[in-house]
Biopython code that builds the backbone (N, CA, C, O; Angstrom):
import numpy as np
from Bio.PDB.StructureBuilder import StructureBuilder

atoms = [
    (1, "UNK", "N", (-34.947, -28.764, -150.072)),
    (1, "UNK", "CA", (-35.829, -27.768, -150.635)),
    (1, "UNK", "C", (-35.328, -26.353, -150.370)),
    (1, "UNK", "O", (-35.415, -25.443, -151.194)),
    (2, "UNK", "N", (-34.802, -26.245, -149.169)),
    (2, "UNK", "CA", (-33.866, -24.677, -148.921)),
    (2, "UNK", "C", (-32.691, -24.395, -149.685)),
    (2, "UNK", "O", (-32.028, -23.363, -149.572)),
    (3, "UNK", "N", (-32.503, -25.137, -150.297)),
    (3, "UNK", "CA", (-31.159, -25.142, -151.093)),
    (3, "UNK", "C", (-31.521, -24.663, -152.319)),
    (3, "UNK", "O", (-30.771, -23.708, -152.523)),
    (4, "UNK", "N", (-32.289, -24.806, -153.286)),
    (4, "UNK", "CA", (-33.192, -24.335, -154.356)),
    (4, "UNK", "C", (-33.648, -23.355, -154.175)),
    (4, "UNK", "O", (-33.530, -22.550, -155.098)),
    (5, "UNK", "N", (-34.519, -22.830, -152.722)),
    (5, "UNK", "CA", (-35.458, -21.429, -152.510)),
    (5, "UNK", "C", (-34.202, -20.704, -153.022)),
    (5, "UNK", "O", (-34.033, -19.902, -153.941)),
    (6, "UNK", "N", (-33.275, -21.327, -152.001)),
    (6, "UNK", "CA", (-31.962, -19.880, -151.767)),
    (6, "UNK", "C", (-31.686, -19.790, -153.229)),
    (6, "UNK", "O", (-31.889, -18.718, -153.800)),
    (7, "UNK", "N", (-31.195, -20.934, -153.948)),
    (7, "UNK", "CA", (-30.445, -20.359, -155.281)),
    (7, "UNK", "C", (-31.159, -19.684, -156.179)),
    (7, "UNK", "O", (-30.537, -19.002, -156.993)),
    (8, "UNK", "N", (-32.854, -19.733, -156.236)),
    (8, "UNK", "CA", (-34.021, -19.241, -157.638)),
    (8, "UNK", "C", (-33.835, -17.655, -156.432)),
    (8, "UNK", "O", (-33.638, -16.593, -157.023)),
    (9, "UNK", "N", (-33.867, -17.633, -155.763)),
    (9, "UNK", "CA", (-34.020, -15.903, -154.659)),
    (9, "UNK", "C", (-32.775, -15.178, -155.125)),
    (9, "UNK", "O", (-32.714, -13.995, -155.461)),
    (10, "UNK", "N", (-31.928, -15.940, -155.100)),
    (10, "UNK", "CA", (-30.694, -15.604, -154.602)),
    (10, "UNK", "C", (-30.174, -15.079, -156.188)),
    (10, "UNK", "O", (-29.654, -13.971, -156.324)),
    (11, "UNK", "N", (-30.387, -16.024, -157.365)),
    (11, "UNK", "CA", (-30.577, -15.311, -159.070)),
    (11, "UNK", "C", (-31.236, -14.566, -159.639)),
    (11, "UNK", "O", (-30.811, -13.861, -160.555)),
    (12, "UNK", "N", (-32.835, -14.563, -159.069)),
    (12, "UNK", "CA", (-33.923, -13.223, -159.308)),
    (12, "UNK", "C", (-33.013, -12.085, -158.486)),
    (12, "UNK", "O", (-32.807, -11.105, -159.202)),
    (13, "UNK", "N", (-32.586, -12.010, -157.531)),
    (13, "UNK", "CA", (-31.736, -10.951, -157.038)),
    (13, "UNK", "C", (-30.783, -10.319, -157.619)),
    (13, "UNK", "O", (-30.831, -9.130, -157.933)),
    (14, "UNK", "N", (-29.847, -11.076, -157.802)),
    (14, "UNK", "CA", (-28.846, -10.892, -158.655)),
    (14, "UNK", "C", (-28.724, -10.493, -160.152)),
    (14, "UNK", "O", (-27.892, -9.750, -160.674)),
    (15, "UNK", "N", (-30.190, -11.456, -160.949)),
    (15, "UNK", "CA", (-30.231, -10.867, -161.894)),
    (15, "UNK", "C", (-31.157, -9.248, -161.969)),
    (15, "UNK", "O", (-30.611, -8.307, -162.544)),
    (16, "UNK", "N", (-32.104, -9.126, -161.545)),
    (16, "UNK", "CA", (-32.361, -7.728, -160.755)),
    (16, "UNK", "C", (-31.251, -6.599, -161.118)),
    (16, "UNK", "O", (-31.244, -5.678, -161.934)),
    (17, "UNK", "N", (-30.239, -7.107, -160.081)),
    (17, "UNK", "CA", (-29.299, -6.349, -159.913)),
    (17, "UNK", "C", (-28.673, -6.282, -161.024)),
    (17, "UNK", "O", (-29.067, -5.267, -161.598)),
    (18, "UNK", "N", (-27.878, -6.840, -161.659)),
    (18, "UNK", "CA", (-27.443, -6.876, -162.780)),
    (18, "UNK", "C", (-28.448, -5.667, -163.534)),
    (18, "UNK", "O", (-28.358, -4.466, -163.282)),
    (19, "UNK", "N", (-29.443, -6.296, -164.535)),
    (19, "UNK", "CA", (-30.267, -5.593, -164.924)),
    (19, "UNK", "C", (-30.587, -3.646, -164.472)),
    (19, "UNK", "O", (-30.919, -2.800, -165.302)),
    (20, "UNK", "N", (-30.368, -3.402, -163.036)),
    (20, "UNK", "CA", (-30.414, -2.311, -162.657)),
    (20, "UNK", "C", (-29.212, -1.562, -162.821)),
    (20, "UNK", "O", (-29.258, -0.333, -162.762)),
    (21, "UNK", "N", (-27.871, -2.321, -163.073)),
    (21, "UNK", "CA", (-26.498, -1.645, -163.379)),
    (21, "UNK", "C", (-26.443, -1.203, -164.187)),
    (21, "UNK", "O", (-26.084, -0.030, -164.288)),
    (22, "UNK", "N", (-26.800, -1.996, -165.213)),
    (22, "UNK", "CA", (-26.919, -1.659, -166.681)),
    (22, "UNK", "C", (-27.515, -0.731, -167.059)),
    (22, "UNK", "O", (-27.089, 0.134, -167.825)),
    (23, "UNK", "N", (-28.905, -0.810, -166.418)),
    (23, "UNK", "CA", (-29.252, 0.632, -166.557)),
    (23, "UNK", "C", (-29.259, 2.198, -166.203)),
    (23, "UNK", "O", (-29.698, 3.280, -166.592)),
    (24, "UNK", "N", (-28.482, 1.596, -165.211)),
    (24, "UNK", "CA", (-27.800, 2.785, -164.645)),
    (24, "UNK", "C", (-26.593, 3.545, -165.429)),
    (24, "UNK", "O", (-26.336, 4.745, -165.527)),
    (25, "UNK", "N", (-26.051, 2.566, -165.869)),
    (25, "UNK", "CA", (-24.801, 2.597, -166.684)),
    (25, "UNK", "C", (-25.340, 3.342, -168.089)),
    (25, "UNK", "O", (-24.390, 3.887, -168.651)),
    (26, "UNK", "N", (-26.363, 3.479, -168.669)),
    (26, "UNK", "CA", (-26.480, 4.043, -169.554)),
    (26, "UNK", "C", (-27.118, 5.869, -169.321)),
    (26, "UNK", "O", (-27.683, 6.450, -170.248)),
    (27, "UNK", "N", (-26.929, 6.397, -168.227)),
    (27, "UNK", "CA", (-27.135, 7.473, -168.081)),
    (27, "UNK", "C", (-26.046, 8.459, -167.857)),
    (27, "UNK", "O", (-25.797, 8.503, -166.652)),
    (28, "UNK", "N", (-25.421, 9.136, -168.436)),
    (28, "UNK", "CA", (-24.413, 9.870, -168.593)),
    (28, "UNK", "C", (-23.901, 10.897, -167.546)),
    (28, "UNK", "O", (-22.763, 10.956, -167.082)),
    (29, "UNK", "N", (-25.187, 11.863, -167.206)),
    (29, "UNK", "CA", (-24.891, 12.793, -166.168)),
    (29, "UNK", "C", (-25.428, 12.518, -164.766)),
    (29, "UNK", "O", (-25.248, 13.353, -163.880)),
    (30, "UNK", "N", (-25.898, 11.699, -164.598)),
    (30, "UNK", "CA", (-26.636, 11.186, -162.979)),
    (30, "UNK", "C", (-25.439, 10.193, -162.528)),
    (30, "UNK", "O", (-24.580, 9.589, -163.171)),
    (31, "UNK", "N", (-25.848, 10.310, -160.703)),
    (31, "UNK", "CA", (-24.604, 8.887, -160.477)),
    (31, "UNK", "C", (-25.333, 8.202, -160.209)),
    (31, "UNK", "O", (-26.542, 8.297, -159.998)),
    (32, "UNK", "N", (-24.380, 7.120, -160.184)),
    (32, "UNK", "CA", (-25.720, 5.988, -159.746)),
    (32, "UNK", "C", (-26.293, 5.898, -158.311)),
    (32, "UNK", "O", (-25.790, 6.382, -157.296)),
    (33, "UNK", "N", (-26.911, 5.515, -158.367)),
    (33, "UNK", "CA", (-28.057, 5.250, -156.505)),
    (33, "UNK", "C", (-26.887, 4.199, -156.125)),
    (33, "UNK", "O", (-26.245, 3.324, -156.707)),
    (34, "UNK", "N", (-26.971, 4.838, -154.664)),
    (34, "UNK", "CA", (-26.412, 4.157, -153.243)),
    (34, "UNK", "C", (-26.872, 2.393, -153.303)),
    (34, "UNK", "O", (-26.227, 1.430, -152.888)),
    (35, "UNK", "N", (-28.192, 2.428, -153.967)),
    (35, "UNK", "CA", (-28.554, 1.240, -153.666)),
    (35, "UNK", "C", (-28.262, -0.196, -154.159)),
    (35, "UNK", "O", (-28.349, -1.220, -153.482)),
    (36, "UNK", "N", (-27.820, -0.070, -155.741)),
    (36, "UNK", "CA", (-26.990, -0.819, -156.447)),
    (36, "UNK", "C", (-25.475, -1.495, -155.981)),
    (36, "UNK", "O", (-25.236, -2.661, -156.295)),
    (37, "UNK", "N", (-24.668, -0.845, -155.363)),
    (37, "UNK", "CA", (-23.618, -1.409, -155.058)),
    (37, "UNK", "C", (-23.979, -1.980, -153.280)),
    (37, "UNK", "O", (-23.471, -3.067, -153.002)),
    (38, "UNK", "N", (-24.514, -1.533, -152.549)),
    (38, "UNK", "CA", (-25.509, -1.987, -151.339)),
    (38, "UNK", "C", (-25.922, -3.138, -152.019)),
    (38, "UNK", "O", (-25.308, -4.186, -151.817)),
    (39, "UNK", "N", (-26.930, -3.103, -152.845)),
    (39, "UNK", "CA", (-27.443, -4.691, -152.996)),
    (39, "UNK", "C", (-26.608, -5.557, -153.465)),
    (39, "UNK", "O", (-26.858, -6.685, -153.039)),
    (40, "UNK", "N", (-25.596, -5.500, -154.261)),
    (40, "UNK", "CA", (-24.433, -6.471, -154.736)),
    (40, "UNK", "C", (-23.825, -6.871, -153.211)),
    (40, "UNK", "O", (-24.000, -7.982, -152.712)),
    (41, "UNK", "N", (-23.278, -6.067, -152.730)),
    (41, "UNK", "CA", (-22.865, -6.310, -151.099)),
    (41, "UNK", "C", (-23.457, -7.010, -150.617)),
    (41, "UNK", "O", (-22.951, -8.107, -150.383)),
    (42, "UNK", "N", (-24.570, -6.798, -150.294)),
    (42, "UNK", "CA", (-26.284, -7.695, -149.558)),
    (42, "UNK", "C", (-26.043, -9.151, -149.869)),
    (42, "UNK", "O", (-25.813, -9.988, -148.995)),
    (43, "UNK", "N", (-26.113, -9.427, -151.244)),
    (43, "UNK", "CA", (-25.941, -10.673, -152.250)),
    (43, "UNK", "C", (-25.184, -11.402, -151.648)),
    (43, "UNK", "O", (-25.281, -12.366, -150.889)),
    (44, "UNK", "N", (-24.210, -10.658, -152.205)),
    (44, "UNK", "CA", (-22.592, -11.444, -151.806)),
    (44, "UNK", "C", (-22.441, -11.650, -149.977)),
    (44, "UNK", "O", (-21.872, -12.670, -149.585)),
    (45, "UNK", "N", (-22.829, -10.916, -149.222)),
    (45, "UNK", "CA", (-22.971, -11.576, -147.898)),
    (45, "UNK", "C", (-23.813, -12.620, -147.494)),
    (45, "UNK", "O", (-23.391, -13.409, -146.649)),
    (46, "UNK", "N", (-25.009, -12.758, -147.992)),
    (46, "UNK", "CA", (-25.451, -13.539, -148.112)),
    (46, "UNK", "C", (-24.666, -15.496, -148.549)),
    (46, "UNK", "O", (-24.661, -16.611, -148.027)),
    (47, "UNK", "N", (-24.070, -14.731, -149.955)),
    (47, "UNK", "CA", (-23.009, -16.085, -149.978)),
    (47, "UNK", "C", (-22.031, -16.201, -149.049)),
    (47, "UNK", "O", (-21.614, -17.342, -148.850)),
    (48, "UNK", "N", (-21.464, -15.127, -148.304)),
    (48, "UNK", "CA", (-20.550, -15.283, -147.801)),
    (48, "UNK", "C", (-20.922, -16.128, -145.756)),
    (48, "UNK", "O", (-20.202, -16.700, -144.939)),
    (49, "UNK", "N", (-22.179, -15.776, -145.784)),
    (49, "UNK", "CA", (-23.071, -16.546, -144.505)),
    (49, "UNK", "C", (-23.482, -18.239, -144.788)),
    (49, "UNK", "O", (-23.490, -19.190, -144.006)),
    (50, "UNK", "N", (-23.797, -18.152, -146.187)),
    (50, "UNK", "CA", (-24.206, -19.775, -146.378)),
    (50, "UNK", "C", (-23.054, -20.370, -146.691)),
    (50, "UNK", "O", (-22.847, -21.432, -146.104)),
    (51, "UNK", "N", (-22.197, -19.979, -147.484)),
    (51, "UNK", "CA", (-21.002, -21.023, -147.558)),
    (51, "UNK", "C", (-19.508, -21.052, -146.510)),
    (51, "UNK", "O", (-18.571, -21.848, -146.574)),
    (52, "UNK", "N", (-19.683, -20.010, -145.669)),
    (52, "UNK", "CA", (-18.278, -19.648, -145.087)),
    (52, "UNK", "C", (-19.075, -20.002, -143.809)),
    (52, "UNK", "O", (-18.727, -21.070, -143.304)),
    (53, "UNK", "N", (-20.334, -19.159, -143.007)),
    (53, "UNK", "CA", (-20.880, -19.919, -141.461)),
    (53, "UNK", "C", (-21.833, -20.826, -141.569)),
    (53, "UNK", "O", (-22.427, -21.267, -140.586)),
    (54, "UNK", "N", (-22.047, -21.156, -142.668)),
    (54, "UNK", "CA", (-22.729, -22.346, -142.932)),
    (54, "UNK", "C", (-24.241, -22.647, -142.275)),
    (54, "UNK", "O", (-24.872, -23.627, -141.878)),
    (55, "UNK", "N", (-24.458, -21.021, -142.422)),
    (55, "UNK", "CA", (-25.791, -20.439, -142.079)),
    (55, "UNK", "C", (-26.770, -20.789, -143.038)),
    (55, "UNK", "O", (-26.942, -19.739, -143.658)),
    (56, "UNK", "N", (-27.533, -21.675, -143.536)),
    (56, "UNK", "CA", (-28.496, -22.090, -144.385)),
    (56, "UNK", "C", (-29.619, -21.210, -144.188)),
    (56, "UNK", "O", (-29.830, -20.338, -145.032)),
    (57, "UNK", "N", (-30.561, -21.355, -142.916)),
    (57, "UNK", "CA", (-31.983, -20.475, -142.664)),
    (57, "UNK", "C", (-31.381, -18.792, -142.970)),
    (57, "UNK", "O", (-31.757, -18.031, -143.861)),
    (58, "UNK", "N", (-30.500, -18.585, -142.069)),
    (58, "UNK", "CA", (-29.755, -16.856, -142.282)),
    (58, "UNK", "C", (-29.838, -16.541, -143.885)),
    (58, "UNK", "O", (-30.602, -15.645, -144.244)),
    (59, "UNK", "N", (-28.927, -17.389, -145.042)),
    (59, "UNK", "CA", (-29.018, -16.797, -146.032)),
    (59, "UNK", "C", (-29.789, -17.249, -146.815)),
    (59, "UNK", "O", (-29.457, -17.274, -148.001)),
    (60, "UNK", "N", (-31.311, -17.847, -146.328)),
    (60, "UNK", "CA", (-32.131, -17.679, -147.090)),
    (60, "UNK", "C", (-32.907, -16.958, -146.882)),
    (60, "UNK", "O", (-33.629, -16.503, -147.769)),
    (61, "UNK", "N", (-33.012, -16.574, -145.413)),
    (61, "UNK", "CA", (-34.009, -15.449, -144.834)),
    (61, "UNK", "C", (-33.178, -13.726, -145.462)),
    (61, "UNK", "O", (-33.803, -12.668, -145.388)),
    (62, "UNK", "N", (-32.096, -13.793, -145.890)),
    (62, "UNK", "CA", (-31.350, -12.694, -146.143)),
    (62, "UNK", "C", (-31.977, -12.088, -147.510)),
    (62, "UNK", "O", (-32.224, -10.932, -147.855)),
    (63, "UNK", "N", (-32.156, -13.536, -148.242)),
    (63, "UNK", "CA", (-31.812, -13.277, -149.752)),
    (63, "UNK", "C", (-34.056, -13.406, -149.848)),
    (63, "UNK", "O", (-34.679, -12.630, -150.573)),
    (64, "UNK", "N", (-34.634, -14.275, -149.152)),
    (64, "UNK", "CA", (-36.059, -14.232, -148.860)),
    (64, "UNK", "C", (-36.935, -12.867, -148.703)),
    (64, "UNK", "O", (-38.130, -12.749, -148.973)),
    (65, "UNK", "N", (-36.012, -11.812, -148.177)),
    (65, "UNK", "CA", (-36.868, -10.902, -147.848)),
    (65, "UNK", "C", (-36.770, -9.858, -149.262)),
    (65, "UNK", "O", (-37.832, -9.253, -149.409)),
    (66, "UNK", "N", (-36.045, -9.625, -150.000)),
    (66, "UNK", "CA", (-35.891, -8.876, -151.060)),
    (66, "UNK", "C", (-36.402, -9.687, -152.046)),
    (66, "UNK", "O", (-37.459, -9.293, -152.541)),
    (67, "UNK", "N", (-35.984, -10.612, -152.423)),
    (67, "UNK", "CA", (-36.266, -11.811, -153.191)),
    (67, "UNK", "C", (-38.049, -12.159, -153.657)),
    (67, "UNK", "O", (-38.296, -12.222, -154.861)),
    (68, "UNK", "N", (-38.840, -12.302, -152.958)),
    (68, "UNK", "CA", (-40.106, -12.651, -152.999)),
    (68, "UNK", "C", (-40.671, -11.468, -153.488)),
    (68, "UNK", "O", (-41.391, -11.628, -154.474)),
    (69, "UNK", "N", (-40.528, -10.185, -153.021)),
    (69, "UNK", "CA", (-41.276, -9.327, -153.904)),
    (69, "UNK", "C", (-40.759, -9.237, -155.787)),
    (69, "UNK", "O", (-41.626, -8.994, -156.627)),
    (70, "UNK", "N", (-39.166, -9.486, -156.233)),
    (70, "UNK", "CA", (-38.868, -9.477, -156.569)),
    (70, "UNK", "C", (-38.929, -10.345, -158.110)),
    (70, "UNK", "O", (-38.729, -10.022, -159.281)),
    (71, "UNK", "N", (-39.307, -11.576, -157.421)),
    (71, "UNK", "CA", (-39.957, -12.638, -158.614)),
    (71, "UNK", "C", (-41.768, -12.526, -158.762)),
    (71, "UNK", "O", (-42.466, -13.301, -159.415)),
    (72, "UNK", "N", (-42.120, -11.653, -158.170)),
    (72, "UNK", "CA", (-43.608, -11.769, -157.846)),
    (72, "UNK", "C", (-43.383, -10.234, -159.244)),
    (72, "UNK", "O", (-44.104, -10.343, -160.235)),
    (73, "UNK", "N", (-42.755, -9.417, -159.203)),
    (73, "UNK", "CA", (-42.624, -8.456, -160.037)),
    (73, "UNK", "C", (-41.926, -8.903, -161.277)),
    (73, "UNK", "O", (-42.165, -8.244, -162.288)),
    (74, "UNK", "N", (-40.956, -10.093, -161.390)),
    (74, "UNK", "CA", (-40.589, -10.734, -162.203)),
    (74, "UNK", "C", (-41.527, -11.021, -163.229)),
    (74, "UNK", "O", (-41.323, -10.692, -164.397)),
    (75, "UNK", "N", (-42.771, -11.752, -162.765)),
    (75, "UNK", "CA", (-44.076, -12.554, -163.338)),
    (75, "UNK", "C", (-44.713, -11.863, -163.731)),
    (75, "UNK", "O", (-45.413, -12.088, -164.719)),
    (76, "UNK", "N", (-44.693, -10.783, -163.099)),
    (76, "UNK", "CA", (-46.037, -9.367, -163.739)),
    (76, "UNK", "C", (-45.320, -8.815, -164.951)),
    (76, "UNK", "O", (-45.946, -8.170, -165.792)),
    (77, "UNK", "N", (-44.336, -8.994, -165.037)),
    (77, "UNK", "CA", (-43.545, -7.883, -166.081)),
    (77, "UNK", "C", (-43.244, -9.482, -167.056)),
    (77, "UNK", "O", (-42.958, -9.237, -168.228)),
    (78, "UNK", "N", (-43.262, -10.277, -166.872)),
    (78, "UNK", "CA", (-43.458, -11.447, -168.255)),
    (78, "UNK", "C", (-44.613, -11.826, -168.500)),
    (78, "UNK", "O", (-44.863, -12.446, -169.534)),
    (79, "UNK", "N", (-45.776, -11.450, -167.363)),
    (79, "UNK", "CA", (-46.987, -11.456, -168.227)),
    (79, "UNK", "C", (-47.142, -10.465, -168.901)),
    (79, "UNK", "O", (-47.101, -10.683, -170.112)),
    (80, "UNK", "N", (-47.317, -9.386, -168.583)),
    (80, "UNK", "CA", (-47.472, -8.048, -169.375)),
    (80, "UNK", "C", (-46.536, -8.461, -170.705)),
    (80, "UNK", "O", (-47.206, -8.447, -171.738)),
    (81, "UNK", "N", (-45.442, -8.746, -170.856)),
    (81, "UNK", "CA", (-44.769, -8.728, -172.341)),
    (81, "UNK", "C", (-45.033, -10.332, -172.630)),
    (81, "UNK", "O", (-44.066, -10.685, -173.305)),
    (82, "UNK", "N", (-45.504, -10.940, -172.520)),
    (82, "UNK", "CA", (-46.812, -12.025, -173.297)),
    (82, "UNK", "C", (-47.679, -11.314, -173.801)),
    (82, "UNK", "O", (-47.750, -11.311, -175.030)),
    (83, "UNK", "N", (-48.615, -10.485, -173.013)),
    (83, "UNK", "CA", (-49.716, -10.444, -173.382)),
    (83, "UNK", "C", (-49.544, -9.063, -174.547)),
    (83, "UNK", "O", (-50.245, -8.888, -175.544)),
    (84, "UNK", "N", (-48.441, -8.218, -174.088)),
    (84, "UNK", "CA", (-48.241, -7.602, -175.768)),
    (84, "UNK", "C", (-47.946, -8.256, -176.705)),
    (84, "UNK", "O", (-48.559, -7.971, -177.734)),
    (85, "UNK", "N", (-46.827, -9.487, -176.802)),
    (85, "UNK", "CA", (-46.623, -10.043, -177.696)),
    (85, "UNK", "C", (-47.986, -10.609, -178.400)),
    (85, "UNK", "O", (-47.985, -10.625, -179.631)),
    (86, "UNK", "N", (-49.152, -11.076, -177.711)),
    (86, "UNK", "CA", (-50.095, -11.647, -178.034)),
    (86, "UNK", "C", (-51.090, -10.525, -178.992)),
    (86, "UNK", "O", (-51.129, -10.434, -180.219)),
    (87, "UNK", "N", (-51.741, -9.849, -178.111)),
    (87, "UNK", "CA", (-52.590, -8.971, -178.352)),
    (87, "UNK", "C", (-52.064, -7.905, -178.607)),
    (87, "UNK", "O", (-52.829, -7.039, -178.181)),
    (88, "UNK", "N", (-50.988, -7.343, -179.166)),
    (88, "UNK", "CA", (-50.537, -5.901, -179.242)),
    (88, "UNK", "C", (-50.675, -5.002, -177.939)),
    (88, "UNK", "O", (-51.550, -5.037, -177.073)),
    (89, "UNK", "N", (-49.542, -4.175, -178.055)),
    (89, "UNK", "CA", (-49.539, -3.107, -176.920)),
    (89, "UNK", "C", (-50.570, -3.027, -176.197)),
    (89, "UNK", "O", (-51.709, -2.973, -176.661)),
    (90, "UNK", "N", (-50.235, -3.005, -174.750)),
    (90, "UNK", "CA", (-51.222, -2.911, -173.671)),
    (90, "UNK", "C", (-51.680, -1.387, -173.484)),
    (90, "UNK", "O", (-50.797, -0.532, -173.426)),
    (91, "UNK", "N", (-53.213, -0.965, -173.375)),
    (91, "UNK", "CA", (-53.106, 0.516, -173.018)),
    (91, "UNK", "C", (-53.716, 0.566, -171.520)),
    (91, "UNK", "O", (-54.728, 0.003, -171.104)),
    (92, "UNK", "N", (-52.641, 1.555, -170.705)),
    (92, "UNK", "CA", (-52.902, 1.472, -169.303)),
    (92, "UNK", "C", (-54.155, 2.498, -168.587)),
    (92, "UNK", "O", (-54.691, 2.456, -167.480)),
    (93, "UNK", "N", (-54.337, 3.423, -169.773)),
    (93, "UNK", "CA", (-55.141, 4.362, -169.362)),
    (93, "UNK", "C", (-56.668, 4.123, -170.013)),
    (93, "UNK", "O", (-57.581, 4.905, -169.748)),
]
sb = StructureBuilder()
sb.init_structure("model")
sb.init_model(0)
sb.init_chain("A")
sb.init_seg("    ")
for serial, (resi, resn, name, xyz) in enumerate(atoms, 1):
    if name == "N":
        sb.init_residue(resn, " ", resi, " ")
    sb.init_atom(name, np.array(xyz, "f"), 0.0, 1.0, " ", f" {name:<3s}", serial, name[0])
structure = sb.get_structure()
């Protein structure tokens, strides 16, 4: 069952990340945040603890702590674009 947490944590992360490059990448005169290439690092140590020290609890607790808020914001932001798709644009105010 730790083997699964880690890999669905460990792809909401990554794809995250991904997703945040990209958008970074489309801004011309700003640099990008410190925090983007930090979290790719983060990631990738993470793999580099479960498959190289063969740290299982470590890189799931690594990839667990960013991770959980991460798919929990995942779900809010695919309900919200359901429920536009459904009912038309959501108004927040």
């Amino acid at each position: 069952m730790l083997k699964y947490a880690f890999w669905i944590l460990w792809s909401a992360e990554f794809i995250f990340l991904g997703w945040m490059l990209m958008d970074e990448m489309k801004l011309k005169y700003l640099s990008m945040p410190m925090y983007i290439p930090l979290g790719f690092l983060w990631v990738f140590l993470a793999l580099f603890v479960k498959w190289v020290l063969k740290s299982d609890t470590a890189a799931l607790i690594m990839v667990g702590i960013p991770g959980v808020p991460l798919i929990l914001m995942g779900v809010f932001l695919l309900i919200v674009w359901m429920i536009s798709i459904i009912s038309g644009p959501i108004r927040w105010n």
